[in-house]
N, C-alpha and C positions, 0 to 999 in steps of 0.2 A: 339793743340795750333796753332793760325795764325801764320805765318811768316811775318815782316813785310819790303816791300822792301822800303830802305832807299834811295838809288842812285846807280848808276851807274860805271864799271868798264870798262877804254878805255887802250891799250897793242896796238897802232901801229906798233909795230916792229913788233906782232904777228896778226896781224889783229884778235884784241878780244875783243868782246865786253861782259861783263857779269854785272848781276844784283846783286848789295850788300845790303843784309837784315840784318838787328842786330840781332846777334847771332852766333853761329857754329855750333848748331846741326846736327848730319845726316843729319837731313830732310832739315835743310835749305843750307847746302854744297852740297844735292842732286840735288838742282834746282840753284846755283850760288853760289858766293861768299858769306862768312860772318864775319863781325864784330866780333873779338876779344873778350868775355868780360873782362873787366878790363884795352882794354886801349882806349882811344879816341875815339869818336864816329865820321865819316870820315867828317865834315865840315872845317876841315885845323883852327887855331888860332898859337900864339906862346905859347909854351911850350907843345906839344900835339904829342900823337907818336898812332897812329893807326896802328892797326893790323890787314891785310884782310889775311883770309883763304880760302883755295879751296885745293879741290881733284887735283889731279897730273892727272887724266880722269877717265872717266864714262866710259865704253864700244865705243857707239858713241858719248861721248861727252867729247872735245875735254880738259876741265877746264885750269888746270894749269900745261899740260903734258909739256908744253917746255917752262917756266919761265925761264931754267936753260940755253937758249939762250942769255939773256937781258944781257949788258954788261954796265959795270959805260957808264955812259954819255944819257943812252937810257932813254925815255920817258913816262913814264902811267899820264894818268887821270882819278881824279873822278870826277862825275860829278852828284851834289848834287841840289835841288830843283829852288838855285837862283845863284848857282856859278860853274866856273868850275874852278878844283883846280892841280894843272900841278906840276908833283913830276920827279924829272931829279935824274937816278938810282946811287946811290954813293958806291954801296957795295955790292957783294954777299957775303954767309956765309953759312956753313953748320956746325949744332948742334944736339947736343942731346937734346931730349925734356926735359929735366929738367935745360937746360943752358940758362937761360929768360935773362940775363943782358944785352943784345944787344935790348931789346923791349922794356924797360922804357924811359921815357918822359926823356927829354932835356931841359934844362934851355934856353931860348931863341930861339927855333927851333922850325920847323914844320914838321914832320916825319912819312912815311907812308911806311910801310912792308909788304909786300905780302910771304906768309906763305904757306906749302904745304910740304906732305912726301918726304921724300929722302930716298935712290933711287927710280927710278920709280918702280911703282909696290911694293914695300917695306914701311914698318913703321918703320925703325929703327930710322932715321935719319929725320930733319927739315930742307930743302934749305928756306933761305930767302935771298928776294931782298932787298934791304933798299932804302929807297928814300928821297932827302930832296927838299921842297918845294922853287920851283924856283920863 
């Protein structure tokens, strides 16, 4: 099955740029970031909460080894076919994968999560970043 790349992941605090395709599969967490299914597809609207995934690193590649730097106030962008869409980080959190209430849409808001294992090298746990649309 193709992978399809939708837009772009920008992380200046970390100097990162990666590519976000719809889906999460290995194959497609193998070559960049992906799309959640089931929440928001990453074009920003109100009421909309997307979830990007990525591996915590590849061997030499470098993914989402140090998200666990980004601190409220700090900065990502996506950057989608005719817009770019600027999320100012309001919340870190660490869960167990089966505690989703912090990833559902919002009444009135634009919301975008960056998702990845906790701790490094480990699959127990989920670090997300949260972001609300500035």
């Amino acid at each position: 099955m193709r992978s399809i790349l939708f837009a772009a992941l920008e992380i200046p605090k970390l100097e990162l740029v990666l590519p976000i395709y719809l889906g999460a599969s290995d194959e497609i967490l193998d070559k960049g970031v992906g799309q959640v299914e089931g929440s928001s597809i990453p074009i920003g609207g109100e009421g909309t909460h997307t979830v990007l995934a990525g591996h915590r690193g590849l061997g030499t590649k470098e993914m989402f080894r140090h998200i666990d730097e980004l601190r409220e106030g700090d900065v990502f962008y996506i950057y989608t076919w005719n817009e770019t869409l600027s999320y100012r980080v309001s919340e870190k959190q660490i869960i167990y994968p089966h505690e989703t209430e912090s990833l559902e849409m919002e009444e009135g808001k634009d919301l975008a999560t960056l998702l990845t294992c906790h701790p490094y090298r480990q699959n127990v746990q989920r670090l997300l970043v949260h972001g609300v649309r500035e």
